[in-house]
MARMAR-852483 format. One record per residue: x, y, z of N, C-alpha, C in turn; residue in one letter; residue number from 1. Coordinates in steps of 0.05 Angstrom, whole numbers, plus 32768, in hexadecimal, padded with zeros to 4 digits. Layout:
BEGIN
<doke n_c1="X" n_c2="Y" n_c3="Z" ca_c1="X" ca_c2="Y" ca_c3="Z" c_c1="X" c_c2="Y" c_c3="Z" kolfi="a" badren="NUM"/>
...
This chain:
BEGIN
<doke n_c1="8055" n_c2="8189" n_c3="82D4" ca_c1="803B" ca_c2="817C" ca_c3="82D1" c_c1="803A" c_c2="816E" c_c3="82B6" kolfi="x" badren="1"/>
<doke n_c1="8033" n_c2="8159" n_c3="82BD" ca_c1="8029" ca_c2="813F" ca_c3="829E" c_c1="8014" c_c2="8148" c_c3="828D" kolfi="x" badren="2"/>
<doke n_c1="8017" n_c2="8150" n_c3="8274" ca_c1="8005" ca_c2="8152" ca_c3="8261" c_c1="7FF7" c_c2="8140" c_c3="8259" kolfi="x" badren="3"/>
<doke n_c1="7FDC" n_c2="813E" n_c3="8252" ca_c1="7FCF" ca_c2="8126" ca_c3="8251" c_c1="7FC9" c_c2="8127" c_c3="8236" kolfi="x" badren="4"/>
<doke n_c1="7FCE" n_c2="8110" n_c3="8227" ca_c1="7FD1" ca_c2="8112" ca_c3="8208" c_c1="7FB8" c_c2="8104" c_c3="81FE" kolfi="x" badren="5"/>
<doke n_c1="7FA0" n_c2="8112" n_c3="81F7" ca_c1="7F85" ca_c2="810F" ca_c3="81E9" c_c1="7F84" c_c2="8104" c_c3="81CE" kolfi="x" badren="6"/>
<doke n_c1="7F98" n_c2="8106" n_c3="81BE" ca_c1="7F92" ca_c2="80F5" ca_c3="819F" c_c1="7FB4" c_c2="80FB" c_c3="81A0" kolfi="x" badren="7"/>
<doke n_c1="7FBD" n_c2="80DC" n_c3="8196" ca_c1="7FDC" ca_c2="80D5" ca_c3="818D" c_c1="7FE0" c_c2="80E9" c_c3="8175" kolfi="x" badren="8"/>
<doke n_c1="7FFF" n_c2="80E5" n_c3="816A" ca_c1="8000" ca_c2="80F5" ca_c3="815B" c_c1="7FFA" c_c2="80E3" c_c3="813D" kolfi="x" badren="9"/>
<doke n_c1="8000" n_c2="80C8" n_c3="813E" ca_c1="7FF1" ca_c2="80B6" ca_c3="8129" c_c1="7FD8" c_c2="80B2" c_c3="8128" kolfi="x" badren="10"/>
<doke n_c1="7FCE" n_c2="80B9" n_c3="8139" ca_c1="7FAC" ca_c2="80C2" ca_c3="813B" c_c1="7FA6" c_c2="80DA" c_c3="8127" kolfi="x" badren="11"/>
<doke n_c1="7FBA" n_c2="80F0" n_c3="8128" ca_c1="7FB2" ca_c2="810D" ca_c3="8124" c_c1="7FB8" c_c2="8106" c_c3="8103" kolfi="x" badren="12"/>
<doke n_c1="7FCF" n_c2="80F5" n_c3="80FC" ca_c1="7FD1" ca_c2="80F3" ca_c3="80DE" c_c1="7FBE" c_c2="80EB" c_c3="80CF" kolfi="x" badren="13"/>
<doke n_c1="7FB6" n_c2="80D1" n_c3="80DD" ca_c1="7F9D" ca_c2="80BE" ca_c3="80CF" c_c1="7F8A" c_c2="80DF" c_c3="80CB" kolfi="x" badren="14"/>
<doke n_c1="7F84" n_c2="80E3" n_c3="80E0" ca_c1="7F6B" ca_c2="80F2" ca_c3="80DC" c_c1="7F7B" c_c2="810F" c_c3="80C3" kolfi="x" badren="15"/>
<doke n_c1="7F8F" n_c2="8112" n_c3="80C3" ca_c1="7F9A" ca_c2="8126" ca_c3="80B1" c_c1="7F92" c_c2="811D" c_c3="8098" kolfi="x" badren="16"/>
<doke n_c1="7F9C" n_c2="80FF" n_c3="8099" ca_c1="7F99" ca_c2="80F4" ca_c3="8079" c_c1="7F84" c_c2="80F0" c_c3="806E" kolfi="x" badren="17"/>
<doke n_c1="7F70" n_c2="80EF" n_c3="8086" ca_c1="7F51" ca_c2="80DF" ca_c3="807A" c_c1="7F48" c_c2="80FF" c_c3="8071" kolfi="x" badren="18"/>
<doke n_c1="7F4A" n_c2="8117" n_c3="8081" ca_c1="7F46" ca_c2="8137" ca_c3="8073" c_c1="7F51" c_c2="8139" c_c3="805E" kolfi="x" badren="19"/>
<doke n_c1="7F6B" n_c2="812C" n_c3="8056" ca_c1="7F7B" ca_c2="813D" ca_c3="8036" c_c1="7F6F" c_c2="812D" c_c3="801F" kolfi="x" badren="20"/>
<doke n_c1="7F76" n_c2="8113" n_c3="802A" ca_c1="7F74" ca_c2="8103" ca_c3="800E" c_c1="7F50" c_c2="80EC" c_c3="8007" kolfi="x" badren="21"/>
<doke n_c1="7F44" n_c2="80F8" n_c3="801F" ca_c1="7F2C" ca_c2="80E7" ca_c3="8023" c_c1="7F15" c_c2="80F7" c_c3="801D" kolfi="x" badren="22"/>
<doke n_c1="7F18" n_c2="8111" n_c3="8029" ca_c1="7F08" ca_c2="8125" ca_c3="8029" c_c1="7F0D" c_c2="813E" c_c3="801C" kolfi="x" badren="23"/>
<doke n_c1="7F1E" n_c2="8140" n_c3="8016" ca_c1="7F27" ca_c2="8154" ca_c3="7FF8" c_c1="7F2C" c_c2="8168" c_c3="8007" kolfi="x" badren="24"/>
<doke n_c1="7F3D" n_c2="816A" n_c3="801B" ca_c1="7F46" ca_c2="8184" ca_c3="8029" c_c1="7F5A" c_c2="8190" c_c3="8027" kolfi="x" badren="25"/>
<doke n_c1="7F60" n_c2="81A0" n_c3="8004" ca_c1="7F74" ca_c2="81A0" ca_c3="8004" c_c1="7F82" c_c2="81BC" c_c3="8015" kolfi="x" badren="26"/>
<doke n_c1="7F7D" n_c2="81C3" n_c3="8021" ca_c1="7F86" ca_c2="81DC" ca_c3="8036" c_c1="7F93" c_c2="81CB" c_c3="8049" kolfi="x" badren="27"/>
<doke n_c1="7F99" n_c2="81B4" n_c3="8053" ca_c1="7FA9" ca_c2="81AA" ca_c3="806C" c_c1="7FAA" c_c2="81B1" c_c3="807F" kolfi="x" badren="28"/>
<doke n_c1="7F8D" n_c2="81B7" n_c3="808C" ca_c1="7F93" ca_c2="81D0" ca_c3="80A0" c_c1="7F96" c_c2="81C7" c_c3="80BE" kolfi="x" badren="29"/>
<doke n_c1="7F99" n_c2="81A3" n_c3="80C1" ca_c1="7FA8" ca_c2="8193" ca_c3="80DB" c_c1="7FBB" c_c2="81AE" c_c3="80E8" kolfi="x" badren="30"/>
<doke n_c1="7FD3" n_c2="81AA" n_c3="80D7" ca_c1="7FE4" ca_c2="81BC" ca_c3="80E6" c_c1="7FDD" c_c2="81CC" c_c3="80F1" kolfi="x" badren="31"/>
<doke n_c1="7FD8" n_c2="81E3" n_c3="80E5" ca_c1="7FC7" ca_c2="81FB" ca_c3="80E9" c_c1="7FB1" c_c2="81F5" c_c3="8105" kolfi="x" badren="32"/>
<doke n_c1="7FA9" n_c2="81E5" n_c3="8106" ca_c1="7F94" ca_c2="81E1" ca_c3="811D" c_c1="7FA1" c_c2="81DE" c_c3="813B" kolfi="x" badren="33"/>
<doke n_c1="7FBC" n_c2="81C4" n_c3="812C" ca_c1="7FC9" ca_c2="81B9" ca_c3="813F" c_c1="7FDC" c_c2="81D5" c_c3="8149" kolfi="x" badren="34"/>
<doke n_c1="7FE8" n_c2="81E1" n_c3="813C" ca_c1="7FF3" ca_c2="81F6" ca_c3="8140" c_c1="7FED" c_c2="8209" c_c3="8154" kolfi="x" badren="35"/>
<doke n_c1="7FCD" n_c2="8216" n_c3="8153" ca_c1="7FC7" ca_c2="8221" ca_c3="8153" c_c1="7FC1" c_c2="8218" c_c3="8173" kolfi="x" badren="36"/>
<doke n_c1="7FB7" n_c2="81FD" n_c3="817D" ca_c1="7FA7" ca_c2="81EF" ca_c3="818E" c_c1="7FC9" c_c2="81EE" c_c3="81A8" kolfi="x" badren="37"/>
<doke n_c1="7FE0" n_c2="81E8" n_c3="8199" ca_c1="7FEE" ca_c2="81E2" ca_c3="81AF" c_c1="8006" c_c2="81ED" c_c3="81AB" kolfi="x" badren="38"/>
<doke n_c1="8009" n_c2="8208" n_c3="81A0" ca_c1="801F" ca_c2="8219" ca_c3="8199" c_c1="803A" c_c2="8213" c_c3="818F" kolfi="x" badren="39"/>
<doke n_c1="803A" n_c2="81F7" n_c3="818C" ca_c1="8051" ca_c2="81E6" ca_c3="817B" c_c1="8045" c_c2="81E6" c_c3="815B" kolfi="x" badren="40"/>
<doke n_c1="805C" n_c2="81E0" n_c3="8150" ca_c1="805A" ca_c2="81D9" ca_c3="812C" c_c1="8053" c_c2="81C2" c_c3="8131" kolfi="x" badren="41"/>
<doke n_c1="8037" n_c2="81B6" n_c3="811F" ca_c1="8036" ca_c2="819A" ca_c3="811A" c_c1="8052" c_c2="818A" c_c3="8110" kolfi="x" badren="42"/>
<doke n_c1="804E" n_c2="8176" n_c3="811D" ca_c1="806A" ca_c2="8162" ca_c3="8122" c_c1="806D" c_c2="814A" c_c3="8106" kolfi="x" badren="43"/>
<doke n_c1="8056" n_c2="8141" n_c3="8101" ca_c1="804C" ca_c2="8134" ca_c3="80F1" c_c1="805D" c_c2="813D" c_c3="80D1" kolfi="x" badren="44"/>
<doke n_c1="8063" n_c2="8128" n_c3="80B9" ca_c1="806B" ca_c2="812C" ca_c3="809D" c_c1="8051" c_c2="813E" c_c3="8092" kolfi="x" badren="45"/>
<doke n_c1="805C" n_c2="813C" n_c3="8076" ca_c1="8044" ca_c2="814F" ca_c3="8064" c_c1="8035" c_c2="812D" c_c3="805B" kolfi="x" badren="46"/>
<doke n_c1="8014" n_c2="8137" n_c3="805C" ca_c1="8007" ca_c2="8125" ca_c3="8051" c_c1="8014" c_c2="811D" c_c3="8033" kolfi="x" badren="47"/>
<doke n_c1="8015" n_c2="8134" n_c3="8020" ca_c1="8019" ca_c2="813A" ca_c3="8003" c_c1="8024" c_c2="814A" c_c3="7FFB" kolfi="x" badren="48"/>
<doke n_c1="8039" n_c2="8142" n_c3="7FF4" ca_c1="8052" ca_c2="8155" ca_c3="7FF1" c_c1="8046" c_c2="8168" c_c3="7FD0" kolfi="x" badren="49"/>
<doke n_c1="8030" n_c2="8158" n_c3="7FC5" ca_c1="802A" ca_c2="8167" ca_c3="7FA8" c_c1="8010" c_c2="8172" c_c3="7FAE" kolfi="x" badren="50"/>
<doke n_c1="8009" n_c2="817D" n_c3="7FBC" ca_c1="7FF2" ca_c2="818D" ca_c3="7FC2" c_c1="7FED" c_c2="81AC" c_c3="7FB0" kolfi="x" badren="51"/>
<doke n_c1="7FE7" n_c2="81A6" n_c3="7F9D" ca_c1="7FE6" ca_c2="81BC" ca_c3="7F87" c_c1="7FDD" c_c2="81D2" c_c3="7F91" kolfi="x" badren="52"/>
<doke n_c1="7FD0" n_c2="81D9" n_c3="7FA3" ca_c1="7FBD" ca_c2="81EF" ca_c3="7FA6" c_c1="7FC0" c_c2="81FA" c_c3="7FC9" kolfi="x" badren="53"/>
<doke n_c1="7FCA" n_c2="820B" n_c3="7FD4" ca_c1="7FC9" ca_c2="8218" ca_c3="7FEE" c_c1="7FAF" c_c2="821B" c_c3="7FF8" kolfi="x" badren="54"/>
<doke n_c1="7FB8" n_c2="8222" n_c3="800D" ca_c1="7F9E" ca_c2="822F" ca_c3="8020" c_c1="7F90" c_c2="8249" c_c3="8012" kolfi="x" badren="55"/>
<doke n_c1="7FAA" n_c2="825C" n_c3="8009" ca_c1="7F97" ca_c2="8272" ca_c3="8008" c_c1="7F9A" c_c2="8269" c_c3="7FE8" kolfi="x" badren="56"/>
<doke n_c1="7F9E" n_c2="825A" n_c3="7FD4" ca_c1="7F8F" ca_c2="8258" ca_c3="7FC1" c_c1="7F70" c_c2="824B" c_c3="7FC2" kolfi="x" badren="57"/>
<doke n_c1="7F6F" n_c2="823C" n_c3="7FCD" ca_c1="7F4F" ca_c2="822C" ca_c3="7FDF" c_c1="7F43" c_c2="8248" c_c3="7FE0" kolfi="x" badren="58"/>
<doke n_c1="7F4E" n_c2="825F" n_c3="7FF0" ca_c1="7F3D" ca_c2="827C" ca_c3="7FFF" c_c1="7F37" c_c2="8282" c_c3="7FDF" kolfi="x" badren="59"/>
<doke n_c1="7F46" n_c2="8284" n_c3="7FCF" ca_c1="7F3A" ca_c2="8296" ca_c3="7FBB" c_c1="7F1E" c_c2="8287" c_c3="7FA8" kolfi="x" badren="60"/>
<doke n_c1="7F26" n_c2="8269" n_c3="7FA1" ca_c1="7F18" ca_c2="825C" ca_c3="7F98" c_c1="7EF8" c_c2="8262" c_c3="7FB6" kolfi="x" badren="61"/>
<doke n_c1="7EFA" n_c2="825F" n_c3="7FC7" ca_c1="7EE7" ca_c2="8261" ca_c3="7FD6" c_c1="7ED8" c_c2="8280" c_c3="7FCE" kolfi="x" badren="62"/>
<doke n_c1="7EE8" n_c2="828D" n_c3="7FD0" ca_c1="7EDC" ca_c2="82AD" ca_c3="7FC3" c_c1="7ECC" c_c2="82B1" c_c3="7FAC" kolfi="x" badren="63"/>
<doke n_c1="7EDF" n_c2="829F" n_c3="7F97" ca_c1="7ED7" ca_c2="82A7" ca_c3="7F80" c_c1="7EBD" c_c2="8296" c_c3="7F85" kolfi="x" badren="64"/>
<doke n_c1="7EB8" n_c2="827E" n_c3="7F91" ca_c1="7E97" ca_c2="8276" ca_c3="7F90" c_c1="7E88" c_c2="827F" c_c3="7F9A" kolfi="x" badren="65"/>
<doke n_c1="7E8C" n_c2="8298" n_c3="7FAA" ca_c1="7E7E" ca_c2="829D" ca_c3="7FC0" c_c1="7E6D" c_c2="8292" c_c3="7FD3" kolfi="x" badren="66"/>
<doke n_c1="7E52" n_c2="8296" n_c3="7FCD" ca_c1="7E45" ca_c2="8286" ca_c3="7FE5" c_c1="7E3C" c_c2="8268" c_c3="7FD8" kolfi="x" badren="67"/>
<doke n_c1="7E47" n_c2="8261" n_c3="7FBE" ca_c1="7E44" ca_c2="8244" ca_c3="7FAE" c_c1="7E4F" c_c2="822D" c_c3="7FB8" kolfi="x" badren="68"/>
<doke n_c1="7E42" n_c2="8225" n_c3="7FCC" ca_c1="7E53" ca_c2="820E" ca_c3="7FDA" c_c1="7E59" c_c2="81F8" c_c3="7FC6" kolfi="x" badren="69"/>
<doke n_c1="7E42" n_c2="81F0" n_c3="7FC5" ca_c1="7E40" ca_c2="81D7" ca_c3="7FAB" c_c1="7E5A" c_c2="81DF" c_c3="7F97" kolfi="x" badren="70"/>
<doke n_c1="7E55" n_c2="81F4" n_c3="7F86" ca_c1="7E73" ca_c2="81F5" ca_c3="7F73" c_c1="7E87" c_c2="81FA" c_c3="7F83" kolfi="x" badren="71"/>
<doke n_c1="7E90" n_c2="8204" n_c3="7F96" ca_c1="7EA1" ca_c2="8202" ca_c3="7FA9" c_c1="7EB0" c_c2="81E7" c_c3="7FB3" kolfi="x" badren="72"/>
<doke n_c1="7EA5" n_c2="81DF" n_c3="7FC1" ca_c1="7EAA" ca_c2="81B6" ca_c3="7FC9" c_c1="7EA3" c_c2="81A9" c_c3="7FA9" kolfi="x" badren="73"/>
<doke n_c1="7EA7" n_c2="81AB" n_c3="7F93" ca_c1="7E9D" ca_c2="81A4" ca_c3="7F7B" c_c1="7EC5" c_c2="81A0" c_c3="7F74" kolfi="x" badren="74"/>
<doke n_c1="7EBD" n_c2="81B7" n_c3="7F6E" ca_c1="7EDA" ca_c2="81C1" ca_c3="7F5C" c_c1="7EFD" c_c2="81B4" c_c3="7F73" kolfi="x" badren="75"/>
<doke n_c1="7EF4" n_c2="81BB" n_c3="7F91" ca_c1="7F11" ca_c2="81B0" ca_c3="7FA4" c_c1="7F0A" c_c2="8190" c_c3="7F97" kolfi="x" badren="76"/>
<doke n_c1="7EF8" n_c2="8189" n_c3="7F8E" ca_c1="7EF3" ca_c2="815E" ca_c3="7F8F" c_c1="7EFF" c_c2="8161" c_c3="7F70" kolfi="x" badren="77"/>
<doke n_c1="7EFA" n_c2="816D" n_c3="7F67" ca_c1="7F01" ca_c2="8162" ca_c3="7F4A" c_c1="7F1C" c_c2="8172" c_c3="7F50" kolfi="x" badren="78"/>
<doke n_c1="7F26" n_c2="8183" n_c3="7F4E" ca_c1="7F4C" ca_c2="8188" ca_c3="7F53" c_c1="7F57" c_c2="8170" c_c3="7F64" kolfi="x" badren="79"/>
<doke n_c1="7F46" n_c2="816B" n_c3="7F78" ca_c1="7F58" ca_c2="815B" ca_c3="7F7F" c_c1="7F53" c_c2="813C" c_c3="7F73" kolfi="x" badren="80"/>
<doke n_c1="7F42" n_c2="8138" n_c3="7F68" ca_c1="7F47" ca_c2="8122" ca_c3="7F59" c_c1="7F5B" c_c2="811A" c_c3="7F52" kolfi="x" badren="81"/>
<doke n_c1="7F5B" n_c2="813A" n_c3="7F39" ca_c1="7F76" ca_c2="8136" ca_c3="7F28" c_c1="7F8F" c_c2="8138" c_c3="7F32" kolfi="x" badren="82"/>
<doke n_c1="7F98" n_c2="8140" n_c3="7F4D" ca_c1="7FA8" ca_c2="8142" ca_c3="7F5B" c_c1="7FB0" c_c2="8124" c_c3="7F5F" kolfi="x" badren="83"/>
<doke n_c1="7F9B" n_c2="811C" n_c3="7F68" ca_c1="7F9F" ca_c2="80FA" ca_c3="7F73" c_c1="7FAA" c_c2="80E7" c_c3="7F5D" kolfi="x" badren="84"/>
<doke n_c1="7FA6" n_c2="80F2" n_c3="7F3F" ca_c1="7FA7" ca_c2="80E6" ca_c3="7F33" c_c1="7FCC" c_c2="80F0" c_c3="7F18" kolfi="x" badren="85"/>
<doke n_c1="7FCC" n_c2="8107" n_c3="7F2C" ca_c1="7FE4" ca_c2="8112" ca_c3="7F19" c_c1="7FFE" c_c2="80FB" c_c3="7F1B" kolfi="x" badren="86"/>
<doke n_c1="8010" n_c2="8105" n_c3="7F07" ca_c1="8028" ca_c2="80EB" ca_c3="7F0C" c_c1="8021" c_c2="80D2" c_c3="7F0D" kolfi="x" badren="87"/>
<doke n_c1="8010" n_c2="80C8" n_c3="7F00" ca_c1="8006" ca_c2="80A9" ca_c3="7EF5" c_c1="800D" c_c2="80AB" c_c3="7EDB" kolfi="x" badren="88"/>
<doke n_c1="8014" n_c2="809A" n_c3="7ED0" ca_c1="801A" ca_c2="8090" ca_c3="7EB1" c_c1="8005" c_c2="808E" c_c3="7EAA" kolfi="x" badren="89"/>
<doke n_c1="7FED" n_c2="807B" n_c3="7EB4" ca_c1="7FDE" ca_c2="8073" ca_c3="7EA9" c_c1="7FCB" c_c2="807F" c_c3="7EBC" kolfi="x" badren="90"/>
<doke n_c1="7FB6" n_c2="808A" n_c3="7EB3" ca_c1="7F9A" ca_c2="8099" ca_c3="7EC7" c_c1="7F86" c_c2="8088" c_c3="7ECA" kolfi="x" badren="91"/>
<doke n_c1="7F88" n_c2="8070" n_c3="7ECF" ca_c1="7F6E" ca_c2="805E" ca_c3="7ECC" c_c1="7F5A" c_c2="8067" c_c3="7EE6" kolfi="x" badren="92"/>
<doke n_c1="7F3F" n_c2="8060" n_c3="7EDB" ca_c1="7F32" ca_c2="8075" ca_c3="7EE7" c_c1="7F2B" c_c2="808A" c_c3="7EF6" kolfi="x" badren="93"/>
<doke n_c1="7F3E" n_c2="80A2" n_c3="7EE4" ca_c1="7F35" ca_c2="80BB" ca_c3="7EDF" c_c1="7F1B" c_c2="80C3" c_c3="7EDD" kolfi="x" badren="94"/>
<doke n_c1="7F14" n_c2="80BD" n_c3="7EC8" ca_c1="7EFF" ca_c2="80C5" ca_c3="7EBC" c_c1="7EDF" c_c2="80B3" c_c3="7ED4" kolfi="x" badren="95"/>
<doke n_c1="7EE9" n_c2="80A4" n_c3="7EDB" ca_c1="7ED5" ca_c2="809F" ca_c3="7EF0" c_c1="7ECE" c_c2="80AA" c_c3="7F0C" kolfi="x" badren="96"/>
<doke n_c1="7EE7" n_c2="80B6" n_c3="7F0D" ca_c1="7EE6" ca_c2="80C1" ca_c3="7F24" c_c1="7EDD" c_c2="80E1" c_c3="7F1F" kolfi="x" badren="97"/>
<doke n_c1="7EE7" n_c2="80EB" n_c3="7F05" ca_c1="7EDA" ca_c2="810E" ca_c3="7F0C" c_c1="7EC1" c_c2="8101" c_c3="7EFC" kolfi="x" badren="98"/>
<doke n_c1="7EB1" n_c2="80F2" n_c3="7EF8" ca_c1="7E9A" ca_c2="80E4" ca_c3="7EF3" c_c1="7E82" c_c2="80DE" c_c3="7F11" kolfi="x" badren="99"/>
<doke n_c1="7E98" n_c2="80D5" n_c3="7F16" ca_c1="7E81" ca_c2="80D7" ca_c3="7F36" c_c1="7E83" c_c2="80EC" c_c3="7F4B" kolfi="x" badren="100"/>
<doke n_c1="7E9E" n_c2="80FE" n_c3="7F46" ca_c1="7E93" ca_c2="8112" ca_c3="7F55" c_c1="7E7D" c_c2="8125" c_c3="7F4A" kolfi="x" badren="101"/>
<doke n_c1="7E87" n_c2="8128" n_c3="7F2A" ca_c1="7E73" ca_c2="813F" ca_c3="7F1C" c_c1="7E5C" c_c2="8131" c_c3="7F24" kolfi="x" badren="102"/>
<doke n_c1="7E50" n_c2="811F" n_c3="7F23" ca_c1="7E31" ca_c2="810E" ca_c3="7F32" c_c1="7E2C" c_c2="8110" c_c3="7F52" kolfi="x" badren="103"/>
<doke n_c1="7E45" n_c2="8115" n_c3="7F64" ca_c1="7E3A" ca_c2="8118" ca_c3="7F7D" c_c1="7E3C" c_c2="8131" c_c3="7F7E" kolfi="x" badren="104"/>
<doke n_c1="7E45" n_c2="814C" n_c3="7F6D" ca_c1="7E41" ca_c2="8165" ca_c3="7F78" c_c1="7E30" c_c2="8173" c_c3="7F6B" kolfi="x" badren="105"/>
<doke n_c1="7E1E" n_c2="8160" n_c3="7F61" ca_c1="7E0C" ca_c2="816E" ca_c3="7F4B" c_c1="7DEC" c_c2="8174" c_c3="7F49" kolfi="x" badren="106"/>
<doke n_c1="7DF5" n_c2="8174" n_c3="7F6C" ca_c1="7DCB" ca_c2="8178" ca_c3="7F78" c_c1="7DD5" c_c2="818A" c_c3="7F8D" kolfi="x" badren="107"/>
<doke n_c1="7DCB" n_c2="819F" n_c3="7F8B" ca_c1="7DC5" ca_c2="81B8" ca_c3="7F9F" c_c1="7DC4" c_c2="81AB" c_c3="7FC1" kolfi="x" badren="108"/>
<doke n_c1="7DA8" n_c2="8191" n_c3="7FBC" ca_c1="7DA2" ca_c2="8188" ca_c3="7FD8" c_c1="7D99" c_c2="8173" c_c3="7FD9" kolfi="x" badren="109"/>
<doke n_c1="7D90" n_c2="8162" n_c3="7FE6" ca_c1="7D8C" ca_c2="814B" ca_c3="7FE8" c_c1="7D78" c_c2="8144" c_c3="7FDA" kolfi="x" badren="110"/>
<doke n_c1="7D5E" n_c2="8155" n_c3="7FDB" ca_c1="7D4E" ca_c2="815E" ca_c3="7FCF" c_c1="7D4D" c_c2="815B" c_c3="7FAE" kolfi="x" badren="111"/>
<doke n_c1="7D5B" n_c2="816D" n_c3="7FB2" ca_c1="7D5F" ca_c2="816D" ca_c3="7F8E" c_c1="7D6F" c_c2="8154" c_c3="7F87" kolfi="x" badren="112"/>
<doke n_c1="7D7D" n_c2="8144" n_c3="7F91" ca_c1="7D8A" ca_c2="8126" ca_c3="7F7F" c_c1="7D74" c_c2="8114" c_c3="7F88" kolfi="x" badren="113"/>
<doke n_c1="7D61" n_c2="8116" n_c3="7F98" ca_c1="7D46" ca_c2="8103" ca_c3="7FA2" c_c1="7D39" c_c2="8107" c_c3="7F87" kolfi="x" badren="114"/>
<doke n_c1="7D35" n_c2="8125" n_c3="7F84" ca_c1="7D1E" ca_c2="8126" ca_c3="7F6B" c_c1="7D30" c_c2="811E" c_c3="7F53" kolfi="x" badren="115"/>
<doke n_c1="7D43" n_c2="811C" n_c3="7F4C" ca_c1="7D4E" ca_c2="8111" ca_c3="7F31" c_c1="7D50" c_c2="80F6" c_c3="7F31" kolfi="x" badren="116"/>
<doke n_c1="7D5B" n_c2="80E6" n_c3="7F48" ca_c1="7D5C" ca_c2="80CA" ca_c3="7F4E" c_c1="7D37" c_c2="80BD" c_c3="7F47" kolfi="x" badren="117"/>
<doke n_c1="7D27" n_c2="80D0" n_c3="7F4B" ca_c1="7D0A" ca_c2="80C7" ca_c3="7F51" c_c1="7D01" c_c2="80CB" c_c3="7F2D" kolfi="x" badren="118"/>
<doke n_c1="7D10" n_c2="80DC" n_c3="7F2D" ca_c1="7D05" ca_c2="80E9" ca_c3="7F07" c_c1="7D18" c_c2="80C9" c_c3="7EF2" kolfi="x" badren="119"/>
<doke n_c1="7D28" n_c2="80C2" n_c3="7EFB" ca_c1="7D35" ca_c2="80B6" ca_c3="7EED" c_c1="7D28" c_c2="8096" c_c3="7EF3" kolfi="x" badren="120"/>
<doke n_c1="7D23" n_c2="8098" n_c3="7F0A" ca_c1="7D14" ca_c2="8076" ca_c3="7F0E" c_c1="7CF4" c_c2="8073" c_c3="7EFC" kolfi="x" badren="121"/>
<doke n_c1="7CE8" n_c2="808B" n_c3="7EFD" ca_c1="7CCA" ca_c2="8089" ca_c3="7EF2" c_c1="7CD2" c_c2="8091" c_c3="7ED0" kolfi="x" badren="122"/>
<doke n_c1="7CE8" n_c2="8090" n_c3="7ED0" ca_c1="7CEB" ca_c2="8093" ca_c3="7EB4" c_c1="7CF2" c_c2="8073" c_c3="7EA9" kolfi="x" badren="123"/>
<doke n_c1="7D01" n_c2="806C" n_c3="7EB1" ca_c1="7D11" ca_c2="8049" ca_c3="7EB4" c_c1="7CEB" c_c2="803A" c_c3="7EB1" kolfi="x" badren="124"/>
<doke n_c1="7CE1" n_c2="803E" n_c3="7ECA" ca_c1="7CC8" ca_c2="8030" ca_c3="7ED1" c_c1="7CB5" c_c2="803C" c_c3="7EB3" kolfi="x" badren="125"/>
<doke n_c1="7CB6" n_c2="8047" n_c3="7E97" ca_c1="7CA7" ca_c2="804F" ca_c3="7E87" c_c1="7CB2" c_c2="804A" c_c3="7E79" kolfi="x" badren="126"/>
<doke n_c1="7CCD" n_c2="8043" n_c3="7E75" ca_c1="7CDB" ca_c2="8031" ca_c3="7E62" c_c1="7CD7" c_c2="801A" c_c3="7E61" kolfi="x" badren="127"/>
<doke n_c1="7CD9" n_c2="8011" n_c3="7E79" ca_c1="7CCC" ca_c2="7FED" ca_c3="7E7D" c_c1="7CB5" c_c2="7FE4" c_c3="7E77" kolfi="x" badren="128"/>
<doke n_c1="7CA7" n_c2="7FF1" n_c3="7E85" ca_c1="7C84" ca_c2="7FF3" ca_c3="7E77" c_c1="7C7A" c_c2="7FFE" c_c3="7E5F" kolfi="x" badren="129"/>
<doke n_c1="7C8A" n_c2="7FFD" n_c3="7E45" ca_c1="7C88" ca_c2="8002" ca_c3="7E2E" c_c1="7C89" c_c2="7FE5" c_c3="7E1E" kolfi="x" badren="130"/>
C-alpha cells in the first residue's frame, strides 16, 4: 500500500529552520516529533551544528523559572542572540538586537506595554506643549 506524503521533507526543514533560528527554539524538537510521528530518525541535516544549549538544558532553565514565562522566552531570545552571533569577528549589531529583545520581553501583557506605550506618548505630547 502507497503512503501518502502530507508535508515534503524540504517542507519539514523550512518549517525546522523557521522554529530554530526564527523563533528561538533552541530544543530542536522537529526530530523528536518527526520521530516520534513516523517511527524513523528524522532524515533531514542538523539545522546548527553550534547549538549551545540541549533540550534538557532548556528543561532546567524552564524549571529554574518556573511558572515565569516572560523570563523564560526572555532569556532562550537573548542566548540565542548570542548564539547567532557567536564566531563573528565583528558583532555589528549585537547590541541592537539583545536591545530589542530586552524591549519585547519586557511587558507581562499586552496590557501592560499599551499602558507604557500610552505613558510615554502623553509624556512626548507635554514636552511639546511646553
Amino acid at each position: 500500500m502507497k503512503q501518502l506524503e502530507l508535508i515534503t521533507l524540504p517542507e519539514l526543514n523550512e518549517i525546522r529552520r523557521l522554529w530554530v533560528i526564527e523563533k528561538h527554539e533552541m530544543e530542536d524538537s522537529l526530530p523528536g516529533i518527526y520521530e516520534q510521528a513516523t517511527g524513523e530518525p528524522f532524515p533531514g541535516p542538523p539545522v546548527d551544528d553550534a547549538m549551545p544549549l540541549s533540550a534538557s538544558d532548556m528543561k532546567v532553565l524552564k524549571d529554574m523559572c518556573e511558572d515565569d514565562t516572560l523570563h523564560y522566552e526572555l532569556t532562550r531570545e537573548l542566548l540565542d542572540v548570542v548564539r547567532q552571533q557567536r564566531g563573528f569577528a565583528r558583532r555589528a549589531g549585537l547590541f541592537k538586537s539583545l536591545e530589542d529583545t530586552l524591549r519585547r520581553g519586557s511587558h507581562d501583557s499586552a496590557e501592560a506595554a499599551e499602558a507604557l506605550a500610552l505613558s510615554r506618548r502623553d509624556a512626548l505630547e507635554g514636552q511639546r506643549a511646553q
